[in-house]
C-alpha positions as CSV (number, residue, x, y, z in Angstrom):
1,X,-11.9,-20.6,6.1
2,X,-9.9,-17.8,4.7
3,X,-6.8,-16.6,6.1
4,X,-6.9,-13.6,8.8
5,X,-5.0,-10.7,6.7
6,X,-3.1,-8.1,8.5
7,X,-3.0,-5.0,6.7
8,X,-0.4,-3.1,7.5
9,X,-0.2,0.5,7.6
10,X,2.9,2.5,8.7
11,X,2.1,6.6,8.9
12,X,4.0,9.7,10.2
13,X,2.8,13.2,9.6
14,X,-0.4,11.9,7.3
15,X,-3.6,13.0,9.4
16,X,-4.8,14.2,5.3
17,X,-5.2,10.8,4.0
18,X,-5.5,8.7,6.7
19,X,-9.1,9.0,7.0
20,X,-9.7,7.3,3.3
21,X,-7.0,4.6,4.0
22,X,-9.7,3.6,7.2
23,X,-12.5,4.1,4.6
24,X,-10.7,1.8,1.8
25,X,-10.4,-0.6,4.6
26,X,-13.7,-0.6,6.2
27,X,-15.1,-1.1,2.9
28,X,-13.2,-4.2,1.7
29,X,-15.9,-7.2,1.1
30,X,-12.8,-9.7,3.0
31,X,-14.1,-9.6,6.4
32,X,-11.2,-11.9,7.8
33,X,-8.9,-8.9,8.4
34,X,-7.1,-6.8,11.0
35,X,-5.7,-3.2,10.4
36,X,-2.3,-2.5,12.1
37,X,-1.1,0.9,12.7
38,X,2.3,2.2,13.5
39,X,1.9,5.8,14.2
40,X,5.6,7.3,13.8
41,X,4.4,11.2,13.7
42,X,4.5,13.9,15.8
43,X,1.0,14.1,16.8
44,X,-0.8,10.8,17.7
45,X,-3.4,9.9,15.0
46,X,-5.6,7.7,17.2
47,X,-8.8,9.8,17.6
48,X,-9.0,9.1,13.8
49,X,-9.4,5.4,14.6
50,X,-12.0,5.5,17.0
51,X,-14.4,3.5,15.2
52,X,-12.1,0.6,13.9
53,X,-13.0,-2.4,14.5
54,X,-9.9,-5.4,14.6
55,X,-7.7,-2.4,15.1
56,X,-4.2,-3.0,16.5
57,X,-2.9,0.4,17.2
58,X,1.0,1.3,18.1
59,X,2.7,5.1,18.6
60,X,6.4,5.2,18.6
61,X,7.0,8.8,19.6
62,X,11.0,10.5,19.1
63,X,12.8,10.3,15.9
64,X,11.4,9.2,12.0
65,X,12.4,5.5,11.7
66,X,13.2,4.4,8.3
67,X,10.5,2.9,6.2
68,X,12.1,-0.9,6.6
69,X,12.0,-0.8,10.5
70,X,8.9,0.7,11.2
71,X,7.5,-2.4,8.0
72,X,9.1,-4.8,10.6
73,X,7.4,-3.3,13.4
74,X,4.1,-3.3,12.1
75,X,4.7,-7.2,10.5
76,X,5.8,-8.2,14.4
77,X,2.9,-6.9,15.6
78,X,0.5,-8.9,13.1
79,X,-1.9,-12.2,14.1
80,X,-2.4,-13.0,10.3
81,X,-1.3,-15.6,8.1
82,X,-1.3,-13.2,5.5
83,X,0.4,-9.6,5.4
84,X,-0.6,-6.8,3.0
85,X,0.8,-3.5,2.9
86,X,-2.1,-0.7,3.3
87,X,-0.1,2.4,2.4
88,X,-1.9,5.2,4.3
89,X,-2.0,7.8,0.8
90,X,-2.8,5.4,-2.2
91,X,-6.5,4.0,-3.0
92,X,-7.8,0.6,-3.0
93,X,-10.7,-1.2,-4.5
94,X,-13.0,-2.6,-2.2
95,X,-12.0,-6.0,-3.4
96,X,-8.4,-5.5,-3.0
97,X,-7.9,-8.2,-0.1
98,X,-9.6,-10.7,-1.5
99,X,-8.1,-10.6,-5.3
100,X,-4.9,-10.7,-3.6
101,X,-5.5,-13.6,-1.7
102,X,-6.7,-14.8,-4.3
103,X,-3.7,-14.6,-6.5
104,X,-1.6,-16.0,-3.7
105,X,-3.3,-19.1,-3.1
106,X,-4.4,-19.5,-6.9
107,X,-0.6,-19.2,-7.7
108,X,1.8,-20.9,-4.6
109,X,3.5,-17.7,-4.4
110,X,4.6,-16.7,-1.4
111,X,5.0,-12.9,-2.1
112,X,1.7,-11.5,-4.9
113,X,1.7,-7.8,-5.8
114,X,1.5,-5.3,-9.2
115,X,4.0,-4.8,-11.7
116,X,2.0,-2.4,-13.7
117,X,0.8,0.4,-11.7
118,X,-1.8,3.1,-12.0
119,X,-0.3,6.3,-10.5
120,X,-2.1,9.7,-9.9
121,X,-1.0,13.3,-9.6
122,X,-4.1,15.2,-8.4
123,X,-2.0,18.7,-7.9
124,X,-1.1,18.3,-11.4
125,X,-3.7,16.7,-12.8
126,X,-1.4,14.0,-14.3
127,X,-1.5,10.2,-14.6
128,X,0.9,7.2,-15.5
129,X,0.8,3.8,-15.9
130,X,4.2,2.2,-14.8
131,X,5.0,-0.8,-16.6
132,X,7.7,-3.1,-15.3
133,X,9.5,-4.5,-17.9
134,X,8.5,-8.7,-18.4
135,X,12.1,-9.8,-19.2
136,X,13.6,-8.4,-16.3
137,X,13.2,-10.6,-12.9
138,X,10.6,-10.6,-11.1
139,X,9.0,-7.6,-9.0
140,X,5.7,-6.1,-7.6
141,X,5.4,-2.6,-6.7
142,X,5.9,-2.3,-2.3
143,X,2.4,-0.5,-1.5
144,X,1.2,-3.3,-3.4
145,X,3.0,-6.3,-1.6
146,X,0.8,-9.2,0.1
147,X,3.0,-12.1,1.4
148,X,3.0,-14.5,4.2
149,X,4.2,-13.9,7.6
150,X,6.0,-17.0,7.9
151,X,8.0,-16.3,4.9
152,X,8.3,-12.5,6.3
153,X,10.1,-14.0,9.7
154,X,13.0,-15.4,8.1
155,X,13.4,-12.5,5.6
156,X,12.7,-9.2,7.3
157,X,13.0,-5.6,5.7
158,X,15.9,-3.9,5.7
159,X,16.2,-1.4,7.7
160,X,16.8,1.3,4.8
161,X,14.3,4.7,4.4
162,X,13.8,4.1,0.7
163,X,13.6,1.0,-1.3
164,X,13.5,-2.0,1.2
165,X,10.5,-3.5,-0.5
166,X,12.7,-3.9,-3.8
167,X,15.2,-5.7,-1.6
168,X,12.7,-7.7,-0.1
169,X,11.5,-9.3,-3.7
170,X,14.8,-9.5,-5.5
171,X,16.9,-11.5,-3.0
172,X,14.1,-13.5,-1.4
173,X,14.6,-16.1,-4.3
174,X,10.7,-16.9,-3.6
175,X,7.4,-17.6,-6.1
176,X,6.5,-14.1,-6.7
177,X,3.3,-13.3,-8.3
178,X,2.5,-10.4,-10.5
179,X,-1.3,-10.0,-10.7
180,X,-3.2,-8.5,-13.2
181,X,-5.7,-6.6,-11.3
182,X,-4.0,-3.3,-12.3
183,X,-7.8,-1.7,-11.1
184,X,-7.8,-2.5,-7.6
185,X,-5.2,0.5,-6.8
186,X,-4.2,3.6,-7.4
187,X,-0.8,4.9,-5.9
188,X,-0.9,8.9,-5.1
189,X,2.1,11.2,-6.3
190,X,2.0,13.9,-3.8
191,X,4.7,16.4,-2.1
192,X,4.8,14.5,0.9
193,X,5.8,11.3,-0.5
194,X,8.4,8.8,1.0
195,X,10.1,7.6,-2.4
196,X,11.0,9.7,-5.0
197,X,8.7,9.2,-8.4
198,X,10.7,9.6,-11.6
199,X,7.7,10.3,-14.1
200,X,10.0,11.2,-16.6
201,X,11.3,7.6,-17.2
202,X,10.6,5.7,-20.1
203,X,8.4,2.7,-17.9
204,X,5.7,5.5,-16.8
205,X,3.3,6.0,-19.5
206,X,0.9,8.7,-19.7
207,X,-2.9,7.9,-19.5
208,X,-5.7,10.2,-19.6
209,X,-7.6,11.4,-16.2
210,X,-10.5,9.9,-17.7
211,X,-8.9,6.5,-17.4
212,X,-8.3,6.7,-13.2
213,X,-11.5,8.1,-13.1
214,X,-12.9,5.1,-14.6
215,X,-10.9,3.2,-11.9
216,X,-11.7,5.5,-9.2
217,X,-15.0,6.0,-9.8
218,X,-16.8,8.2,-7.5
219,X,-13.6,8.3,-5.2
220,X,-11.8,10.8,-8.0
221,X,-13.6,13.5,-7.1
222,X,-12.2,13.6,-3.7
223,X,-8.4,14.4,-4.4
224,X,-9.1,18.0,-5.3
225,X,-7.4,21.2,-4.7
226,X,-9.8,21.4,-1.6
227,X,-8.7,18.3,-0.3
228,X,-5.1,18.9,-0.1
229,X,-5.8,22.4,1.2
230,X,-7.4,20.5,4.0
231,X,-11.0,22.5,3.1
232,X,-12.9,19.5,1.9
């Protein structure tokens, strides 16, 4: 049997998106999974949950705790053998759990992710392809991180606000896996989010719209003007 994967999904102040992170989730054809939420916001997100099923819901109400604490949170509260991030504004292909399972057990790594990232600016109506550089050491991109809970016990995040999942890869000194499935997610650039993207930098490449809608497919349409208006 396949391993139970825990997808976990830290969110504070993101009522917009989280919606299609349930939909990218509910529609995954891997149906050995959980979804863990760790609601960090000032309004409790639960009624948007209702219909979950394997939902393993937390609220921590009273101040914004950094991105690496409230990752640890959500990984102690997990029952799989497997943990993936599910970050609450990015899209996933309804195959994403099961190619990166895949890609762990096909591989013996113990942490399997992207290096070469499709990112979308809807507001803008701008998209990149970042490209991690081969001759550098090894690194996957954090909303794209699936490792093993075991490993994740002895090597927790640190608690920092912004890049504890680099941290996490680079002194691990684990199999890390870089898949090739650059299809199976898109990360949003929006206003509201956590880390700082530097599309100016010579590793993000311009691609066409045309390409992420390609990806996307009918899920393009639905990052519009409207939608971050909150009309849609």
């Amino acid at each position: 049997m396949l391993p139970l994967v825990s997808c976990i999904m830290p969110t504070a102040g993101r009522e917009l998106f989280v919606p299609l992170a349930v939909k990218y989730f509910l529609r995954q054809n891997y149906a050995n999974k959980e979804l863990v939420v760790v609601d960090n916001g000032k309004e409790p997100i639960e009624a948007l949950l209702a219909h979950v099923p394997n939902l393993r819901y937390e609220r921590i109400s009273g101040p914004r705790m950094n991105t690496g604490a409230i990752r640890n949170y959500a990984c102690s509260l997990c029952r799989g053998e497997v943990i993936m991030h599910w970050d609450d504004d990015d899209w996933y292909a309804d195959n994403w759990i099961s190619s990166q399972v895949a890609t762990l057990i096909s591989t013996g790594a113990v942490i399997a992710g992207l290096s070469n990232i499709y990112f979308y600016e809807p507001l803008r109506g701008q998209s990149w392809k970042y490209i991690y550089p081969a001759n550098e050491k090894a690194w996957v991109a954090g909303a794209s991180m699936a490792y093993y809970r075991d490993f994740w016990r002895t090597h927790p995040f640190k608690d920092m606000r912004v890049g504890e999942d680099n941290f996490f890869v680079w002194e691990s000194g684990c199999k890390v896996a870089a898949s090739s499935y650059t299809e199976g997610l898109v990360a949003l650039v929006h206003p509201g989010n956590t880390s700082p993207k530097h599309t100016g930098n010579v590793r993000w490449n311009p691609v066409s719209l045309q390409v992420l809608e390609q990806v996307m497919k009918n899920d393009f349409n639905i990052y519009s003007p409207a939608f971050f208006s909150g009309d849609y």
